[in-house]
Each structure stands twice: as C-alpha cells, then as structure tokens.
C-alpha positions as CSV (number, residue, x, y, z in Angstrom):
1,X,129.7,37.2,61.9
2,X,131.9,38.7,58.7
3,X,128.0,39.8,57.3
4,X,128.0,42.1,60.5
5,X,131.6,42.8,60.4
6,X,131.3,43.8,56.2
7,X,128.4,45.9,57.5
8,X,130.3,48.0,59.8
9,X,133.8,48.0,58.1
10,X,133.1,52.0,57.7
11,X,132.5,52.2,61.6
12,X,135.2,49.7,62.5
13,X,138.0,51.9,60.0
14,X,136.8,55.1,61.7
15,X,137.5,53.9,64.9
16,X,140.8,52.3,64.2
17,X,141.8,56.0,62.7
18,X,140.3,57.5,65.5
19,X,142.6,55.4,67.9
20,X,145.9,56.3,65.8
21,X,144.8,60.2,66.3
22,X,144.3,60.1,70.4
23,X,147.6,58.0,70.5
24,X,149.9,59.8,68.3
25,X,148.6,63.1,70.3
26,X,149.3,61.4,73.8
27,X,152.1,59.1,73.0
28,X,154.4,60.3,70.8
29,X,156.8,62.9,71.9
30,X,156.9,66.0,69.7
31,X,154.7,64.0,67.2
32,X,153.7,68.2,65.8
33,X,157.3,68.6,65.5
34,X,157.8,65.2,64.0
35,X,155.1,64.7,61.6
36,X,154.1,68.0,60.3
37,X,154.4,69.0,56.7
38,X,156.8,71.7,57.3
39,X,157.9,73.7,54.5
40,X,161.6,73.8,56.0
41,X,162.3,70.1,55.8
42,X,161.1,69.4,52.2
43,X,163.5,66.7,51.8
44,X,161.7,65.3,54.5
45,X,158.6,63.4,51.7
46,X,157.0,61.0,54.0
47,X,155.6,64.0,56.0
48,X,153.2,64.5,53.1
49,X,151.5,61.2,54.7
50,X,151.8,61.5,58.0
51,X,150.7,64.9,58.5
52,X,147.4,64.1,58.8
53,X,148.0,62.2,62.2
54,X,149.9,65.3,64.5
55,X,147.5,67.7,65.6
56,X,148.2,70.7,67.8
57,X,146.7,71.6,70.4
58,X,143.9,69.2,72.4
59,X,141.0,71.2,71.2
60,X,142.4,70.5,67.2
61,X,142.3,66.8,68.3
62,X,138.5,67.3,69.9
63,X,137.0,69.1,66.6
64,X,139.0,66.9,64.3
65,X,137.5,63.2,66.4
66,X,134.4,64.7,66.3
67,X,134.3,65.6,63.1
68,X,135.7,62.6,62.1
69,X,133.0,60.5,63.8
70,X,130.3,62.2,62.5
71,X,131.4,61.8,58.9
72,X,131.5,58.2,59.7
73,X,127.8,57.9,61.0
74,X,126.5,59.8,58.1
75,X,128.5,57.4,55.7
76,X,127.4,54.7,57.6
77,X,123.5,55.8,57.5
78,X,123.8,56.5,53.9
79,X,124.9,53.0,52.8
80,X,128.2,54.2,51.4
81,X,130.6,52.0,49.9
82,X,133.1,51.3,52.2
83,X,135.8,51.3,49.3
84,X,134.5,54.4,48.2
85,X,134.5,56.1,51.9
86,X,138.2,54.6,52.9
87,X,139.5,55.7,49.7
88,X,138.3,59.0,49.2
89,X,139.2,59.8,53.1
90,X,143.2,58.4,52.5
91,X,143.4,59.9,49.4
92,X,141.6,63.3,50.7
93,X,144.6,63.5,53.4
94,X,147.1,62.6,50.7
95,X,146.5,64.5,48.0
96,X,144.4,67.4,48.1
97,X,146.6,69.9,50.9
98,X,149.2,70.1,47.5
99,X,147.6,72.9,45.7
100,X,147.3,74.9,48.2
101,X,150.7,74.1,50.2
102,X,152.8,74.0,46.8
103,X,151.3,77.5,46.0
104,X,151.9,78.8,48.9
105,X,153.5,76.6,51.5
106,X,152.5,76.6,55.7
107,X,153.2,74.2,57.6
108,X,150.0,71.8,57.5
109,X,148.9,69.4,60.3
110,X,145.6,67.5,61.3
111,X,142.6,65.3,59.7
112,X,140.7,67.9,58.5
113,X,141.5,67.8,54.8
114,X,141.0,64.1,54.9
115,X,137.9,64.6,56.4
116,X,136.1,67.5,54.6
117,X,137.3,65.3,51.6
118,X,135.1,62.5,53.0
119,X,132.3,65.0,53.3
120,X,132.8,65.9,49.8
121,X,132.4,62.8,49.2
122,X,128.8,61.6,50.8
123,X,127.6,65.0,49.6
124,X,127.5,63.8,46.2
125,X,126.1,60.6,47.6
126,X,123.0,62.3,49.4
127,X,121.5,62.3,45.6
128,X,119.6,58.8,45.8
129,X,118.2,60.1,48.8
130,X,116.8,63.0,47.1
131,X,119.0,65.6,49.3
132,X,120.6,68.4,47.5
133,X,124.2,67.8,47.6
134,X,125.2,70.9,46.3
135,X,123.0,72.7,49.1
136,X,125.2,70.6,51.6
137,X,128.6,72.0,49.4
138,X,127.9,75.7,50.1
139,X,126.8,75.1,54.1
140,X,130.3,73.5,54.6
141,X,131.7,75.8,52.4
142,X,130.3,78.9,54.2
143,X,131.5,76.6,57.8
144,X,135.1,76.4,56.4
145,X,135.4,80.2,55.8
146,X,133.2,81.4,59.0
147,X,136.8,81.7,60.9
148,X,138.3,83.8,57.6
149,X,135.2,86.2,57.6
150,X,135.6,86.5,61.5
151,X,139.4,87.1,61.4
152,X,138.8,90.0,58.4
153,X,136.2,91.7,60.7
154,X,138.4,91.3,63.8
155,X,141.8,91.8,63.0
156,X,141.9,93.1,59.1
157,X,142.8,91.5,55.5
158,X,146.8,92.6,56.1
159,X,147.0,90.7,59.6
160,X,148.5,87.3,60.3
161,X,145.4,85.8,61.9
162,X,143.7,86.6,58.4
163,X,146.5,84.9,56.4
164,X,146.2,81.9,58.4
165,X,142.9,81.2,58.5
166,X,142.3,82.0,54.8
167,X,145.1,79.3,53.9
168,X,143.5,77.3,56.0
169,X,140.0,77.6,54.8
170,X,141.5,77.1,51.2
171,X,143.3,74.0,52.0
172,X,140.3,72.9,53.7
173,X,137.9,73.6,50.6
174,X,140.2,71.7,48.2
175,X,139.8,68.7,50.8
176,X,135.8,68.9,50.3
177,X,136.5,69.9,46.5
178,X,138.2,66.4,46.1
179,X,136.4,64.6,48.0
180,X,133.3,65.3,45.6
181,X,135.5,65.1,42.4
182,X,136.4,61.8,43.8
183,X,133.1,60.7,43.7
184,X,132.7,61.5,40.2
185,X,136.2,59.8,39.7
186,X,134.5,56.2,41.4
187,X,131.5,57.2,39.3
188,X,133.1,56.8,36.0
189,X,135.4,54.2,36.6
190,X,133.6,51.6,37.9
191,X,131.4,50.2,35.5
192,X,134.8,50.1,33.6
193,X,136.6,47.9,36.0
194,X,133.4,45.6,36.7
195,X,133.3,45.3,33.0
196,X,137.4,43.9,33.0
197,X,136.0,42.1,36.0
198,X,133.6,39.8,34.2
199,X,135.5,39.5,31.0
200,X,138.8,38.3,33.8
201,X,136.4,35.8,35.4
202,X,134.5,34.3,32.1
203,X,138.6,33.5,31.2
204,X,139.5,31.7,34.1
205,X,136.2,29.8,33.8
C-alpha cells in the first residue's frame, strides 16, 4: 500500500493543489481581492505566497487545472522525482514572479508561474529519454508569447492589452526559466547532500 502510494505521491499532490484552486475560487469571498499580489498593499508580504491560489475569472481557473494536470501526468510518465517536481512547482510560484513584478509591478494572480516552472522543470528531464528539452523550451516559449504577438497585431505596441499581456508573458517565462535552472540547481546539489548523507549515517553507526 505506501509502495503504491510513494508511486503516485506526484498525482496525489497535484490533486490536493488542484482541490485548494476549485475551493478557494468557489468558497472564499473576494479570494482575487484577498490574495492577490497587489502592488498597493506591499506591506501586505504573505500575498507573495498566496497569490498563486486566487484566480480571476472561471476560464483562468479552467486553463490553469488543466494545465496543471497535465504537467502532472507528464511528471508522472517521466518518472520524476517527486521532491524534485513538489519543489520546483512551490518554489516556481514563490520565487520566480519577483523579477518581473519588482521591475515593474502588476498585480499578479493564478498557478501559472508555478506551473510553467514545473514545465521548466521536466523539460530538462526529457534528456534520458532522448527528447530535446530545449526544443520543448522554445514551443512553450513561443505558447507563452502567442497572446503578446496577437495583442501587437490587434491592438498596437502603445496599447494596454499589449502591456499586459507582454508582462504577463515575461512573468510567465521566468516561471519556465526557473523551473529549468532549478533543475540544474537539484542537479548539482545532490550528490553533495547524498555524500553528507552517508558520511551522517556511517557516524551514527
């Protein structure tokens, strides 16, 4: 039983995640209002982890939980660790909207950092497969700035519709940016802490 449950700790975290997103949306009142990193309440810190729950509209939610689930059958499929999957999604929602928002601040809300981090992040893993990672890089890349192309043709570089999605599309690159950095991150330090790992355990013995 905790074999099959160790197996599908990737799936079962997903789904937990997934179940915080639909009832945050449905169940708590104002949650955009509420949890949103909003550039007018600054003093407000905790928002920097708890942005990534509000979404805005139903169709956000929708593109974000199925996004969201597919990342998590692709980890799943490709036998990724699931410290290395949790990590790099939490930290991915965390961490990488800072450049971007600090720069030039918007109010930021919704999964999508965290989980084009987490696509990052099996990108690099796709390698012991014999997949080109960096081919799956630039196909998410050009899908994060499709809407910023669209909104340049449509509407022009000085309009607002531009502006938005391009800080959008930024934010959302520096998710998938740190996501594979991550990886490299996990890459280097692990033989390092499996090495203090054995020398901890040959003590105690």
């Amino acid at each position: 039983m905790m074999k099959k449950i160790k197996r599908f700790k990737s799936l079962i975290f997903a789904g937990i995640l997934l179940v915080v997103y639909i009832f945050v949306f449905f169940f708590v009142p104002e949650s955009t209002e509420k949890l949103a990193l909003n550039p007018e309440k600054t003093d407000e810190a905790w928002r920097f982890g708890t942005y990534q729950f509000a979404h805005l509209n139903l169709k956000h939610l929708m593109e974000n939980l199925i996004g969201f689930s597919l990342l998590a059958v692709i980890a799943f499929e490709l036998k990724t660790f699931f410290s290395d999957f949790s990590s790099a999604y939490l930290s991915s929602g965390l961490l990488s909207v800072l450049p971007m928002w600090l720069i030039s601040p918007f109010t930021a809300l919704g999964a999508s950092n965290a989980i084009f981090g987490g696509f990052g992040l099996i990108s690099r893993e796709t390698k012991k497969y014999k997949i080109n990672g960096w081919l799956i890089i630039l196909l998410l890349t050009g899908l994060i700035f499709i809407k910023t192309i669209v909104n340049y043709f449509s509407f022009g570089a000085g309009s607002e519709e531009f502006a938005f999605a391009f800080k959008q599309g930024l934010a959302h690159f520096s998710g998938l940016m740190f996501g594979a950095g991550f990886f490299y991150i996990i890459k280097w330090a692990r033989p390092i802490l499996t090495k203090r790992k054995r020398q901890i355990l040959r003590r105690s013995g």
